[in-house]
Structure formats: structure tokens, C-alpha cells
C-alpha positions in Angstrom: 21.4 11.2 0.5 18.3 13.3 -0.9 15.9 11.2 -3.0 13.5 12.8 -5.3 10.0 10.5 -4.7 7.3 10.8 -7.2 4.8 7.8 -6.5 0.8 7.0 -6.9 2.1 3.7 -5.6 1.3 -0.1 -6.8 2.0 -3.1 -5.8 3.0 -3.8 -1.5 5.7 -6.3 -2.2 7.5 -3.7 -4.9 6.9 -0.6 -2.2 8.0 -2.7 0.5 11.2 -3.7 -1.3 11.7 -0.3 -2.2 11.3 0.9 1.4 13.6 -1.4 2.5 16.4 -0.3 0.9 15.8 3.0 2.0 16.0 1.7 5.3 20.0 0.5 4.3 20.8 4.1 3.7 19.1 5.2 6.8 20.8 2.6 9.1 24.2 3.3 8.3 23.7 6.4 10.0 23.3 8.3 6.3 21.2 11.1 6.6 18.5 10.7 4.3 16.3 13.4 3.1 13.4 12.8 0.8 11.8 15.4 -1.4 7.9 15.2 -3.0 7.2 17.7 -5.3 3.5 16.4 -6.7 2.6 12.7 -5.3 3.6 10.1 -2.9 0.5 8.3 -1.8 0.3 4.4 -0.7 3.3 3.3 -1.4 4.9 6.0 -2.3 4.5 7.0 0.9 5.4 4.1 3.0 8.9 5.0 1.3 8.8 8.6 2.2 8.3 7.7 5.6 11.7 5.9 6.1 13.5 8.7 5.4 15.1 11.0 7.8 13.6 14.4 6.8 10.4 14.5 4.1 10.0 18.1 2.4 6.9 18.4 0.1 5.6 21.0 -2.2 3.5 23.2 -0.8 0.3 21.1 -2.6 1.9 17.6 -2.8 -0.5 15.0 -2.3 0.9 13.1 0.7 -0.7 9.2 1.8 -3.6 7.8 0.9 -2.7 4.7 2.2 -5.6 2.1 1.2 -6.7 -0.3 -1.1 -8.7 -0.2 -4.4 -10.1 -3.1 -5.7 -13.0 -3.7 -8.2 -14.8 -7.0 -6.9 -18.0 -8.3 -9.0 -21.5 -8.5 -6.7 -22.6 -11.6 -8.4 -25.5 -11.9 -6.2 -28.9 -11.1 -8.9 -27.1 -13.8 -11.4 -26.7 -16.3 -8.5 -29.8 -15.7 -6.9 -31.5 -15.8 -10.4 -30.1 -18.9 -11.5 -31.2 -20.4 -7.6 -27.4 -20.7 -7.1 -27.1 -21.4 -3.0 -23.7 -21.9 -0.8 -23.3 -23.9 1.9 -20.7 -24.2 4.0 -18.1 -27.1 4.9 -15.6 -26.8 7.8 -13.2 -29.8 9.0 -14.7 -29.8 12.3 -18.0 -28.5 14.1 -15.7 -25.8 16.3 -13.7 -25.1 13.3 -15.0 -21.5 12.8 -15.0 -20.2 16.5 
């Protein structure tokens, strides 16, 4: 089985899903042969990886595996506003 991957990735469970059925193909002892012409980063490439043989383009972009996230630093508005945290735990040995 050749499959033609073309992936920036997305979302784990999706990938993971999508690697898993790969995995089928592979572990009835089909052959399976995976071809990248431009991209297969993240998740993308936790596909390609399953497969028995990967060939790439000469310039594919291959993994990349990591995570983008934009997160807010609230800490000026809190600290302006004299916002403080404290801490609660169920027990006194709760966070060793």
C-alpha cells in the first residue's frame, strides 16, 4: 500500500487515530510505503513513521514534532489590580 502524506498536522487524538490505522495495514504483514512530497511535520509525521518505507522529496519538510500554543501573561493586570494567589492543597504533604 503506498500512501501519499501531505500534513502540517493538528490535533493528537485525530493523528493518533490516523496513525493507528496505518498501523492495521502494517500488521497484517502489508507492506506499506509512504511518500512526502512537501510536508509531514507533527502529526503528519507520527503517521509517516508507521509506515514501512518513508520516501521524501528532496526538500520535504520532515517532523517538527512540538507544541504551539498562545497563553496570555496576565501578570502587569494582576499585579496592577493587587490580584495575589495562594495556594490550597488537601493535605500538608500533598505536593511532595
Amino acid at each position: 500500500v503506498v500512501v501519499r502524506l501531505e500534513s502540517a498536522g493538528g490535533a493528537v487524538p485525530h493523528y493518533g487515530l490516523a496513525a493507528a490505522q496505518l498501523m492495521r495495514v502494517r500488521d497484517k504483514s502489508i507492506k506499506l510505503t509512504v511518500c512526502i512530497d512537501r510536508v509531514a511535520a507533527s502529526g503528519g509525521y507520527m503517521m509517516a513513521c508507521v509506515a514501512d518505507t518513508v520516501v521524501a522529496a528532496p526538500f520535504a519538510i520532515i517532523g517538527s514534532i512540538g507544541v504551539v500554543a498562545q497563553v496570555p501573561n496576565l501578570h502587569r493586570l494582576l499585579k496592577n489590580h493587587d490580584v495575589d494567589f495562594q495556594e490550597m492543597t488537601a493535605g500538608e504533604f500533598k505536593r511532595t
